[in-house]
Each structure stands twice: as structure tokens, then as C-alpha cells.
C-alpha positions as CSV (number, residue, x, y, z in Angstrom):
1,X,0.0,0.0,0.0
2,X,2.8,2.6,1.2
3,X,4.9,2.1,-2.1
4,X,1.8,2.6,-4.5
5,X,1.5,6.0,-2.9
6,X,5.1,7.3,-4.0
7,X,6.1,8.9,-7.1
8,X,8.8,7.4,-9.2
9,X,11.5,9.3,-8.1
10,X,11.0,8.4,-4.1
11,X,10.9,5.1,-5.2
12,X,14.1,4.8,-6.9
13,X,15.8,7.2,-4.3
14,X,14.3,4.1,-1.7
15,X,15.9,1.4,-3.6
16,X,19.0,3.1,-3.7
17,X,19.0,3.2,0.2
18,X,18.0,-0.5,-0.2
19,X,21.1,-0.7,-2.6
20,X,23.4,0.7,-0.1
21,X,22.4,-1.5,2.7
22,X,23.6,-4.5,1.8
23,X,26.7,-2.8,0.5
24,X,27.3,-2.0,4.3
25,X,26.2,-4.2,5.7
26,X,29.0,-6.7,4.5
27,X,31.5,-3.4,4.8
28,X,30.9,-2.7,8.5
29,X,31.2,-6.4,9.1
30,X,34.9,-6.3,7.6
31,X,37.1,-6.4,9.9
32,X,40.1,-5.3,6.9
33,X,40.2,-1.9,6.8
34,X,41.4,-1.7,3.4
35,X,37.8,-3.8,2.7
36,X,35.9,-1.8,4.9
37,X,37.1,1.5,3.1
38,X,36.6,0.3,-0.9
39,X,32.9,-1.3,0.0
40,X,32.0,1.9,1.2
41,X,33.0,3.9,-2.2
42,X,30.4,1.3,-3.5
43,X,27.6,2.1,-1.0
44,X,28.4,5.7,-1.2
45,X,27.4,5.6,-4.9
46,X,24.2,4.0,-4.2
47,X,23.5,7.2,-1.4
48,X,24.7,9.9,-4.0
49,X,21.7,8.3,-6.3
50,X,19.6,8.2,-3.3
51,X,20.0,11.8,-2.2
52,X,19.6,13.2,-5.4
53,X,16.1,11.1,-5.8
54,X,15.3,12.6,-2.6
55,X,16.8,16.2,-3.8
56,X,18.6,16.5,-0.5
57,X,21.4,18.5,-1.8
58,X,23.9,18.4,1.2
59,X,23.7,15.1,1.8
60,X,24.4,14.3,-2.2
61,X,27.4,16.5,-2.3
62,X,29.1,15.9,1.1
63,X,28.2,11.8,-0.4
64,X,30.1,12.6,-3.6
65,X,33.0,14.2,-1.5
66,X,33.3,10.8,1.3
67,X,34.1,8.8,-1.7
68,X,36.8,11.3,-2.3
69,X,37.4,11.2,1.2
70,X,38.3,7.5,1.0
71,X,40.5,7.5,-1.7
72,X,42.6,10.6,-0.5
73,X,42.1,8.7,3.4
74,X,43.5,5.4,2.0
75,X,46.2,7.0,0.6
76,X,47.4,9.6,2.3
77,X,46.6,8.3,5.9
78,X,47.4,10.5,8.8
79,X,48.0,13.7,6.4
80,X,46.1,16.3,8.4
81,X,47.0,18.6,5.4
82,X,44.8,16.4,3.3
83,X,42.3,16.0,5.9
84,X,41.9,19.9,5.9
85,X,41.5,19.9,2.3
86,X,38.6,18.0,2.8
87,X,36.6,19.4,5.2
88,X,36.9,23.1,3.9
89,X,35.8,21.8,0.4
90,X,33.0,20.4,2.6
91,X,32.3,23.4,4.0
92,X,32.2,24.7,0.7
93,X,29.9,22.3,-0.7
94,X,27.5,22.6,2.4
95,X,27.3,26.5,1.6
96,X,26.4,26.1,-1.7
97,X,23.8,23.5,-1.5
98,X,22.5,24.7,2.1
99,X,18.7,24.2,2.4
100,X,17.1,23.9,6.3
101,X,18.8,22.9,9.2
102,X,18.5,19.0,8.9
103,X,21.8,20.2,6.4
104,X,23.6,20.4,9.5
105,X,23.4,16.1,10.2
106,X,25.3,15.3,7.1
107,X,27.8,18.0,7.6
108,X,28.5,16.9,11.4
109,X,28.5,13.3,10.0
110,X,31.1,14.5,7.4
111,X,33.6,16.5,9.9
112,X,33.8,12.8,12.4
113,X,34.3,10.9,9.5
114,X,37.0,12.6,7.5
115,X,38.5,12.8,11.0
116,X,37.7,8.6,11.5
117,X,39.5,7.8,8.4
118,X,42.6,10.3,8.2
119,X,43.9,9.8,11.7
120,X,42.3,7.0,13.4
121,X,42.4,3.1,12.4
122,X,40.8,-0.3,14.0
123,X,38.5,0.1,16.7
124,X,39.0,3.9,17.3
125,X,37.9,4.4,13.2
126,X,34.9,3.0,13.8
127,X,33.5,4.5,16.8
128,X,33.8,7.5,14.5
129,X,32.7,6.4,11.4
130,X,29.6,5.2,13.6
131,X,28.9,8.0,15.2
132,X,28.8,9.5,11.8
133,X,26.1,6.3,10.6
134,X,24.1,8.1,13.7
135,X,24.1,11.5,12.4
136,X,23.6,10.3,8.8
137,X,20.7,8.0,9.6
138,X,18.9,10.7,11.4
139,X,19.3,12.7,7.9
140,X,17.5,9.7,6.4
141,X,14.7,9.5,9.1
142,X,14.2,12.9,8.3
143,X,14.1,13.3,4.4
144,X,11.9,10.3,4.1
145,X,14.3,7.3,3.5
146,X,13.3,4.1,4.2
147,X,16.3,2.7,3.0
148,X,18.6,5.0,3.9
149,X,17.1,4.2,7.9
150,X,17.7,1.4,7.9
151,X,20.8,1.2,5.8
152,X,22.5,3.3,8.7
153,X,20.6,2.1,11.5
154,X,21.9,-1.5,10.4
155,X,25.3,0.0,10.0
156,X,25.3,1.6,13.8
157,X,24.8,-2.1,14.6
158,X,27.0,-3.9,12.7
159,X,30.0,-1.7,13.7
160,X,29.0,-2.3,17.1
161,X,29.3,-6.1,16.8
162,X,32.7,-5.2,14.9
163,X,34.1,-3.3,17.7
164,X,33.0,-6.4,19.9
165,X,35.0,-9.1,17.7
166,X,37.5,-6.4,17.3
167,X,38.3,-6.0,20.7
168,X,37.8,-9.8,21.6
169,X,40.6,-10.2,19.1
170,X,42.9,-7.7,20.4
171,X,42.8,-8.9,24.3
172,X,43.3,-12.6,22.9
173,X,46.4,-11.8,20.4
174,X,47.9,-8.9,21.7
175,X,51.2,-9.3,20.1
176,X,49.9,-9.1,16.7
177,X,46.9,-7.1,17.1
178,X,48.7,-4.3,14.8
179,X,49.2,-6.5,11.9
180,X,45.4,-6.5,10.3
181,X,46.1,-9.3,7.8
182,X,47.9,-11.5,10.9
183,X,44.6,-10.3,12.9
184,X,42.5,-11.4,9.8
185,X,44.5,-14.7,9.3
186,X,44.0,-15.2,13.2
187,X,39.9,-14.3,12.7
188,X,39.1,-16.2,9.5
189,X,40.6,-19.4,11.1
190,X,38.5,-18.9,15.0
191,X,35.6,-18.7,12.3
192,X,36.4,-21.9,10.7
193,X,36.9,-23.7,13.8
């Protein structure tokens, strides 16, 4: 009944956020970083699509910029010249496409992200990246995203259960903890066990 009463274009920007559910989903249950990071370039795409469906301008444009956001992140990790970069062509961005207040969730989600991925890694990444999911589903919840929801409202979760099995691992091998393909050998085989 609910999805005979939407228009075409809230119906694609909902499968969209359907899309980039399941794209997280398996992201935030990575515990690789380097996986964790290129899934999400793939579930940001899906949110781009969605937020222009939903003509929530912010939220597109800050989208489009955390997929740059990864790419400069993975690569230049712990430049806080970079990470500047980013945020003031966020800033940027946000002025330009600025429409109500509910702008302000996707640029706060923005800020503890770009600051997640540049200087933190592991467990401390994803508290921020997270808290960002927070801010970012309460965006969704408020421009009318099913998807979206629950895309980021699964997400909160999941990286929850990450940090668990994250932490788990790190009291049980704390020698190798700092090696994330020995702490992903070490994982895969507790799995297979």
C-alpha cells in the first residue's frame, strides 16, 4: 500500500537506500580496513543516487566528497594537510547547497568521518565512522528514506558487533593485534573452527 503512494523518483531514491544497505552491511562487518574502506565507495554511490532522488542537496554533495574522502584517506593516511583539504571543500559544498537545518546532520557526520578515516584506524575508526552512521541515519529519518534508515541504522549495529570481535581479538592476540592481515588470518581461522 505505502509504495503505490510514492512517485517514481521516491521510489528509486528508496531502492537506492535499499542498494546501499547490503553494501554496508558486509563493509561494516569487515574487519580489513582496506575492505571496509573500498565497499563503502560502492555504498556511497548508491547514497549519492539516493539523495539526489530525494533532492537533498547536502547530503548528495558531502556523499560525492566521502568517496573522495576514502580514496585521498587510504592513501594519504594521517595527512592532516589532506584532511583539511577536505573538510573546507565540505564546507564549501555545504554552503552552496545549504537548504534547512537538517543540512547540518550530514555535515557533522562529514567533519567525524573525514576525522575517523585520516587519523584514526581499527576500533577507534569506527566509533567515529559510527557516530557518523548516527548523524547520517537521522538525515534519512528525516528526508523520508526508508532505506537510507535502515541502511545506517543496520550499519550503527554492525560496527557495534565489529568493535566487539574487534576487541575480543585484540585482548586474545595482543602481540599481533597491529598486523590487520595476521589479525585477519587469526579471525578467518576462529571462524572456521
Amino acid at each position: 500500500m505505502m509504495l503505490e503512494n510514492l512517485g517514481d523518483t521516491a521510489l528509486a531514491g528508496q531502492v537506492c537506500g535499499l542498494v546501499a544497505l547490503v553494501i554496508c552491511v558486509v563493509a561494516f562487518a569487515s574487519k580489513s580496513d582496506d575492505r571496509l574502506l573500498m565497499l563503502l565507495i560502492s555504498a556511497n554511490v548508491a547514497f549519492v543516487l539516493q539523495f539526489v532522488f530525494f533532492e537533498s542537496w547536502t547530503a548528495a554533495v558531502l556523499t560525492l566528497l566521502v568517496i573522495v574522502r576514502i580514496v585521498l584517506a587510504r592513501r594519504y593516511m594521517g595527512s592532516k594537510t589532506v584532511m583539511v583539504g577536505v573538510l573546507l571543500a565540505s564546507g564549501v559544498a555545504a554552503t552552496f547547497t545549504w537548504q534547512s537545518w537538517v543540512d547540518f546532520l550530514p555535515i557533522a557526520a562529514m567533519v567525524l568521518g573525514t576525522f575517523g578515516m585520516f587519523l584514526l584506524r581499527g576500533i577507534s575508526m569506527r566509533v567515529f565512522l559510527g557516530l557518523a552512521a548516527t548523524l547520517w541515519m537521522l538525515n534519512n529519518l528525516l528526508i523520508g528514506s526508508i532505506g537510507g534508515t535502515l541502511a545506517e541504522g543496520l550499519i550503527v549495529v554492525t560496527n557495534i558487533i565489529t568493535i566487539i570481535r574487534l576487541a575480543r581479538a585484540k585482548r586474545k592476540y595482543p602481540d599481533v593485534f597491529e598486523d590487520p592481515e595476521v589479525l585477519e588470518v587469526i579471525t578467518h581461522n576462529n571462524r572456521s573452527s
